[in-house]
N, C-alpha and C positions, 0 to 999 in steps of 0.2 A: 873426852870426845863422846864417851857414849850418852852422857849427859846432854850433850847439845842435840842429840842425834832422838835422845828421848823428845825433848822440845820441841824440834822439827815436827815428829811424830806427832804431838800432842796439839803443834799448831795446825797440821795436816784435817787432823781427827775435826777442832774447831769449826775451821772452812768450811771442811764438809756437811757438817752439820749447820752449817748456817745455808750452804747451796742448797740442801734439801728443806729444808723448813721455808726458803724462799719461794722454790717451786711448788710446796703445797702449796702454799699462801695464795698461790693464783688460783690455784681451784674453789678456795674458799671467795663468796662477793664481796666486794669494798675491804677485804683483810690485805690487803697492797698500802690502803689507804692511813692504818692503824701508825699507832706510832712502833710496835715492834717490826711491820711490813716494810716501814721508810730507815727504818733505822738498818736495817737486813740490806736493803736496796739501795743506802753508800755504802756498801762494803760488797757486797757480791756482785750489784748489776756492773761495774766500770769491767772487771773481771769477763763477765758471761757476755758483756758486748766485742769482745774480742773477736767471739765463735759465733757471735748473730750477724757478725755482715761477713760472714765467709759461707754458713750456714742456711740456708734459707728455711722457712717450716715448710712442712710438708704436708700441700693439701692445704697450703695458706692457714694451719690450724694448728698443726702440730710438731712445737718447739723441740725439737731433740739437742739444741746445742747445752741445756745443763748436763744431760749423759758424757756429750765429749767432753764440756768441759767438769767433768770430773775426772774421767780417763786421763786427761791431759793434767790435771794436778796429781794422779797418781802418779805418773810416769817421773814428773817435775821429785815428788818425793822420792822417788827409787835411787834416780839419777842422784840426787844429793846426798844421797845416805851412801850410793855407790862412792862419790866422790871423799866422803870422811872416812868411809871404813879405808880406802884406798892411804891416805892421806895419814892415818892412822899408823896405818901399817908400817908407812915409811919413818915414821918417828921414832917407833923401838927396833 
């Protein structure tokens, strides 16, 4: 268990770092457009669209739905590693 629990973790870590590397990428011009921007944005944007039609920006300019949705993958990781350690436990 603690092995899969590392995983989780390590795929957590992944995301993450791909959610922030995406949101730079806006600040930088036509880097959306790269092939690392498009390759980042099938895998994060279906994700951060979740939080953008619940979210709206603010001042029509500024996106805060990658913040929550990190908060929101954090939680997602707590929760799961709650539920194995749990799960764990019950097995010995």
């Amino acid at each position: 268990m603690i092995q899969f629990a590392s995983f989780l973790v390590t795929l957590h870590d992944i995301y993450l770092y791909m959610v922030i590397g995406y949101v730079l990428l806006s600040w930088i011009p036509n880097a959306r457009t790269s092939f690392i921007g498009e390759l980042l944005a099938k895998f994060v944007e279906p994700y951060l669209s979740i939080f953008r039609r619940f979210i709206p920006p603010i001042g029509g300019v500024l996106d805060i739905s990658p913040i929550v949705a990190i908060i929101a993958l954090r939680f997602i990781l707590q929760g799961l590693l709650a539920i194995l350690s749990y799960v764990d436990g019950m097995m010995f």
